[in-house]
C-alpha positions in Angstrom: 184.6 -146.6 250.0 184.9 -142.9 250.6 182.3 -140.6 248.9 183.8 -138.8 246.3 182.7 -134.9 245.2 182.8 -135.5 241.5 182.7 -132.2 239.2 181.2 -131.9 236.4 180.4 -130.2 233.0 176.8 -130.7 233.4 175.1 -127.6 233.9 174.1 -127.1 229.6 171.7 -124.3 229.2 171.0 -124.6 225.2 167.9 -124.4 223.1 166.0 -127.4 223.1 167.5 -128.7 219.8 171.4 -127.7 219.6 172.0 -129.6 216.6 168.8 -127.4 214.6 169.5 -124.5 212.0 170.4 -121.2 214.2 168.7 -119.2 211.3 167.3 -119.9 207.8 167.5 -116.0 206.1 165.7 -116.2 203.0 166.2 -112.7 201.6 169.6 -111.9 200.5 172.4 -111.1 202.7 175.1 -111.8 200.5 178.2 -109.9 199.9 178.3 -110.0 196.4 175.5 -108.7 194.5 172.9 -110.8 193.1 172.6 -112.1 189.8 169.1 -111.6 188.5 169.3 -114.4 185.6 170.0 -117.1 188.8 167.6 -118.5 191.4 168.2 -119.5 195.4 166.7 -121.1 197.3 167.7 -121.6 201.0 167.8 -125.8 202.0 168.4 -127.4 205.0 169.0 -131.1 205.7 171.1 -133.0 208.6 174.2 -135.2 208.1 175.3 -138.4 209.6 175.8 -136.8 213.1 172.4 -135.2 213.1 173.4 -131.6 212.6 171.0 -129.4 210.5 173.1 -128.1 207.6 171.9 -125.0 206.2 172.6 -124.1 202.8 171.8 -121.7 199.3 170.6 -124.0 196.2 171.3 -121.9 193.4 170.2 -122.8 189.4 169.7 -121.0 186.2 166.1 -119.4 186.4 165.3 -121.3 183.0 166.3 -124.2 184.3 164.1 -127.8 182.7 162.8 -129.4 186.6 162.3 -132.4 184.5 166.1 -133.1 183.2 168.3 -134.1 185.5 171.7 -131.8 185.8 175.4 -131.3 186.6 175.2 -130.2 190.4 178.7 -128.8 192.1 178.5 -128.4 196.1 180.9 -125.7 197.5 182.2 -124.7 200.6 185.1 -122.5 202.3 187.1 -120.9 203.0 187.8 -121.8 206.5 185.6 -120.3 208.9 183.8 -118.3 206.4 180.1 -119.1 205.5 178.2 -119.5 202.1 177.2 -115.5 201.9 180.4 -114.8 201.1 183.1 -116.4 198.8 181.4 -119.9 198.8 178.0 -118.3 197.6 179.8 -116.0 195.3 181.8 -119.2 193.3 178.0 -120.8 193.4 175.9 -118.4 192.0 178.5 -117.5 189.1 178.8 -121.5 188.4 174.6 -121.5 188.2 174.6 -118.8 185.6 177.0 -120.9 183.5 174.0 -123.9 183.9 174.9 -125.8 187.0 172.7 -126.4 189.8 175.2 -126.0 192.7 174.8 -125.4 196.6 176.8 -123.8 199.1 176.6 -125.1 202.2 177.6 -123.9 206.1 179.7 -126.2 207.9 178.5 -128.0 211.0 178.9 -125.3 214.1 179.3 -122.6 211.8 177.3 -119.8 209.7 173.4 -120.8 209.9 174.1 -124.8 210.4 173.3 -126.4 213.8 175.5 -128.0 216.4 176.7 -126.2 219.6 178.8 -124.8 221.2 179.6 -122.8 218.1 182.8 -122.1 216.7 184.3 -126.0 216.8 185.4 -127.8 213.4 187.0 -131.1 213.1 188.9 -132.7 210.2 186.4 -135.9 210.0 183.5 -133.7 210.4 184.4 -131.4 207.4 184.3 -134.1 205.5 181.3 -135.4 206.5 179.5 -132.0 206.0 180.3 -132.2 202.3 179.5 -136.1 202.0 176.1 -134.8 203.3 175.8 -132.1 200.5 176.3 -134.5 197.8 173.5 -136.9 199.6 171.4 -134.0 199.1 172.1 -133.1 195.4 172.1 -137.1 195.1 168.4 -137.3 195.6 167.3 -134.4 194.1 164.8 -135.4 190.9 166.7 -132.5 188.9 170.1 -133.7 189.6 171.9 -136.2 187.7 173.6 -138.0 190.7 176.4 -139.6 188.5 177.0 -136.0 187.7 178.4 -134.6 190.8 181.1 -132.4 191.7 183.0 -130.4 194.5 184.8 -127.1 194.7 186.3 -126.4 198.0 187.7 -122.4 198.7 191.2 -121.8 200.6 190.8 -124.5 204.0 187.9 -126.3 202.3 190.1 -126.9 199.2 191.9 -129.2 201.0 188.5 -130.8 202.8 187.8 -131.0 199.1 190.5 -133.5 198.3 190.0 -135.5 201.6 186.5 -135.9 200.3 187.1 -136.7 196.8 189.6 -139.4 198.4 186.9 -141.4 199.7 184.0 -140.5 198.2 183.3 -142.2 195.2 180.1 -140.6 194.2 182.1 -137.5 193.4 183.2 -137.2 189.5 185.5 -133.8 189.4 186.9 -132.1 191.9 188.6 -128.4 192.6 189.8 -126.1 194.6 190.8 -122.4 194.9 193.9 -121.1 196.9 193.8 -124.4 199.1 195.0 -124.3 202.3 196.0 -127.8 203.9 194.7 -127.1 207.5 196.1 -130.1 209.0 199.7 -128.7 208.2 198.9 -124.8 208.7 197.2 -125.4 212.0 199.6 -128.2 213.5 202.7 -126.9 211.6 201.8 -123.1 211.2 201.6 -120.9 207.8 205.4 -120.7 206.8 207.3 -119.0 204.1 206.6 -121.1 201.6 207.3 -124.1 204.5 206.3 -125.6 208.1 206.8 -122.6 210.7 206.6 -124.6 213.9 209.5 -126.7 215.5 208.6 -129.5 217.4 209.1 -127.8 220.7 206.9 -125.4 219.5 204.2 -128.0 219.3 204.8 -128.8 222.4 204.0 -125.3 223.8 201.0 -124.9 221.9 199.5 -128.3 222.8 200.3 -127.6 226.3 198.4 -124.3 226.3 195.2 -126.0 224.3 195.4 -129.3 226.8 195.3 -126.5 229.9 192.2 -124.7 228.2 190.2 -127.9 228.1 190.7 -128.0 231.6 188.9 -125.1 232.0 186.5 -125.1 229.8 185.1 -128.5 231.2 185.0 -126.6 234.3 183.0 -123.9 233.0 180.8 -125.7 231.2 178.3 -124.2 229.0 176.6 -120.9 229.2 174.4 -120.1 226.8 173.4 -121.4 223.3 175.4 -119.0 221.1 178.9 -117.8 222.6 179.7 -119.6 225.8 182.4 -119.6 228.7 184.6 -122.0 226.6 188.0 -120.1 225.6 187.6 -118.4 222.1 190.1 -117.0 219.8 189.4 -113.2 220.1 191.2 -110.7 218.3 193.7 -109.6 221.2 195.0 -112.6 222.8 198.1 -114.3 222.9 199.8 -113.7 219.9 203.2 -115.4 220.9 201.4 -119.0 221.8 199.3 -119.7 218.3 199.5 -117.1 215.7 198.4 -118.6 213.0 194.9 -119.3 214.6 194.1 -115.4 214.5 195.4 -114.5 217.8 196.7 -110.9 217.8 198.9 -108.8 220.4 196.5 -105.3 219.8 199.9 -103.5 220.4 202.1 -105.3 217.6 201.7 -104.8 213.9 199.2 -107.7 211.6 201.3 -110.0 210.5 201.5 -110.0 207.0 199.3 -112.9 206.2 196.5 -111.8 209.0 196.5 -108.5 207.6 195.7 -110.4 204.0 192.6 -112.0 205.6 191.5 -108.5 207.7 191.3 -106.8 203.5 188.5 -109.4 202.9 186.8 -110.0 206.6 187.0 -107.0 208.1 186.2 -104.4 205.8 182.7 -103.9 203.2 184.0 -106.1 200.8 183.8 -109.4 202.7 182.6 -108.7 206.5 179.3 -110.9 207.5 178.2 -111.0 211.1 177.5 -114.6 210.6 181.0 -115.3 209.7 183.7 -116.4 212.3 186.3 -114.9 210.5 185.1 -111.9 210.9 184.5 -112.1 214.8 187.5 -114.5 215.1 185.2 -116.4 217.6 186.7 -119.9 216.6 187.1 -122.6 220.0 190.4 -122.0 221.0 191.2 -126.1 221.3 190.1 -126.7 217.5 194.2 -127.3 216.9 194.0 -130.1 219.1 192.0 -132.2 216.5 194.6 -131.1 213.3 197.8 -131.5 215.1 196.2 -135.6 215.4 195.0 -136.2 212.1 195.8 -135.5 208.5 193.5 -135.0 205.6 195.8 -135.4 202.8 197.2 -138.6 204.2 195.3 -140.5 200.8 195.5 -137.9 198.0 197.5 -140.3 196.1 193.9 -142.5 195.9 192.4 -139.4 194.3 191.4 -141.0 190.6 189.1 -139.0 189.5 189.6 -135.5 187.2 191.1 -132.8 189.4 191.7 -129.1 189.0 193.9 -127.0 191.8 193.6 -123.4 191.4 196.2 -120.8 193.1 197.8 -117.4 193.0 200.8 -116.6 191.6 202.1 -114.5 194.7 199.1 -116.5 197.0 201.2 -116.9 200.5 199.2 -120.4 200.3 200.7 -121.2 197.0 203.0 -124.1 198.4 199.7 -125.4 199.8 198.5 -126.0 196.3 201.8 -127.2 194.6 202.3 -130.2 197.2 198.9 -131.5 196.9 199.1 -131.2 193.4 202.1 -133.9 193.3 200.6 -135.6 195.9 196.8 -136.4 193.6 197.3 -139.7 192.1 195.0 -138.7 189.3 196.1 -138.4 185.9 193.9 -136.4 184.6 195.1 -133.0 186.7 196.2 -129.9 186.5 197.8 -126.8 188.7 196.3 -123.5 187.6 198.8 -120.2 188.8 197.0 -116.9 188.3 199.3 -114.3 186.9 199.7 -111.9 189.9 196.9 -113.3 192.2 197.2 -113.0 195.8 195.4 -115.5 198.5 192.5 -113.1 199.2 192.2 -111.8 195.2 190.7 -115.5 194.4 188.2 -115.5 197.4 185.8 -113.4 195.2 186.4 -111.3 191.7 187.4 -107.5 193.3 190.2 -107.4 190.7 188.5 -109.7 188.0 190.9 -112.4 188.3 188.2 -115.0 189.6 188.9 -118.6 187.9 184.8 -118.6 186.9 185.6 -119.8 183.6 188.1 -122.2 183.8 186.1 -123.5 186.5 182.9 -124.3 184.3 184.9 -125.3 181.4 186.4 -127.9 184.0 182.9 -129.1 185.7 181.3 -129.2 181.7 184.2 -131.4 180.2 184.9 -133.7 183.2 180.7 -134.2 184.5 180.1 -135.0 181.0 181.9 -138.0 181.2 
């Protein structure tokens, strides 16, 4: 049998432990400003893949250590991390009395795993079934009192979790995005943009970037030779992943984002929406698999939170239909954009309703 020169992807040069916490900040690096009447604390523990999620445990600083309490985890929006609109939902739930924790996703923010920038639709999940195994075994935390809020992308990971996890009692989200659909089918006027030729293209050009990013292989333990999303590239082949001709105009929607990630208000190094440093091949794993295959099994009490003129709004009102609950309810904020509901800018933040939801349906 002939000897055969096999290549490989081999040559990894990462920390010794890629899966560990790439930072644990303790002072506050928020966006929003701190609320002096609320306590964080910054937690860390793994999920069922062995990454290190990192996240901000936030409570009421008169809080009773010996009752046991409502606890909300919260995450999103996609590819943001908890110092910005995750955090900011978190801390203004503690001051209403929760004990709530936002979490970075796996690959992401301060969690571990490597190479950075990667996502999955099973592993979303799985990153908030590990925040509610934390609050679960906290001595504080009443774990048959639990509750998830998920923030644009991570409102629909939200659902998906609620679908399966019976150890969540409420659920909600805020200007949901269904990421299966707007990454396989693109962000559309209010409907799917892509045709199925155009998935074809776009699965083509993913497929060919595996290829050579096997054949890179890894360089360091941060940003590495894989392909990455950067502002600047190949705007005809996947728009709606961030990819921007430097010589054409924002589209309308990516110019919505740039007001929130790339200005004062919203911009974190940390964040990958603000560098646009996703894995270019993420699409692969959403054009395969659907999160919102099951909402129909969704029984338990469910709130879904848009805005009025939110480009994401169709989003909302098909999942809406789609929960089999019947205790639910579609929330349209008069004159809300997407980006108004990621923190409260113009006041129109759903902080309330949201606590009056968590109080009434945790209670139960």
């Amino acid at each position: 049998m002939a000897n055969l020169n096999i290549t490989t992807n081999a040559n990894v040069k990462v920390a010794q432990d890629a899966n560990a916490p790439v930072s644990m900040v303790t002072g506050w690096d928020k966006v929003f400003k701190e609320n002096t009447q609320v306590a964080h604390q910054k937690v860390t523990f793994k999920n069922r893949y062995g990454i290190s999620i990192v996240a901000d445990l936030y409570y009421p600083k008169n809080l009773d250590p010996q009752q046991k309490h409502q606890a909300i985890a919260v995450s999103g929006p996609f590819g943001a991390i908890k110092e910005q609109s995750s955090g900011e939902y978190a801390q203004e739930l503690a001051s209403q009395g929760f004990v709530t924790l936002a979490f970075d996703p796996s690959y992401t923010g301060e969690s571990g795993g490597f190479p950075r920038g990667n996502t999955s639709p099973d592993l979303n999940v799985e990153d908030f079934s590990a925040a509610v195994d934390f609050l679960s075994n906290q001595s504080f935390v009443d774990p048959n009192k639990i509750g998830i809020l998920g923030i644009c992308g991570w409102g629909g990971v939200a659902l998906s979790e609620a679908q399966v996890d019976t150890r969540v009692k409420a659920v909600a989200t805020v200007v949901m995005y269904d990421m299966s659909r707007a990454i396989g089918y693109g962000v559309g006027d209010g409907q799917d943009a892509y045709s199925t030729s155009d998935r074809r293209v776009i699965k083509n050009y993913m497929a060919d970037l595996r290829t050579q990013d096997f054949k890179a292989g890894y360089a360091n333990p941060s940003y590495n030779t894989y392909n990455y999303m950067v502002n600047g590239d190949k705007v005809d082949i996947y728009p709606a992943l961030w990819q921007l001709d430097q010589n054409s105009a924002l589209p309308p929607v990516v110019a919505e984002f740039s007001e929130y990630y790339q200005t004062p208000r919203g911009y974190h190094e940390r964040s990958v929406n603000s560098h646009g440093l996703w894995q270019a091949t993420i699409g692969l794993k959403y054009f395969n698999f659907n999160n919102l295959d099951h909402t129909d099994e969704i029984q338990i009490p469910t709130l879904i939170i848009t805005g009025e003129i939110a480009h994401s709004r169709y989003f909302a009102e098909t999942a809406y239909q789609k929960v089999g609950s019947s205790n639910k309810e579609l929330v349209i904020v008069p004159g809300a954009n997407h980006v108004d509901l990621y923190d409260n800018v113009k006041g129109v933040a759903p902080f309330a309703k949201l606590g009056q939801f968590f109080t009434t349906n945790l209670n139960k």
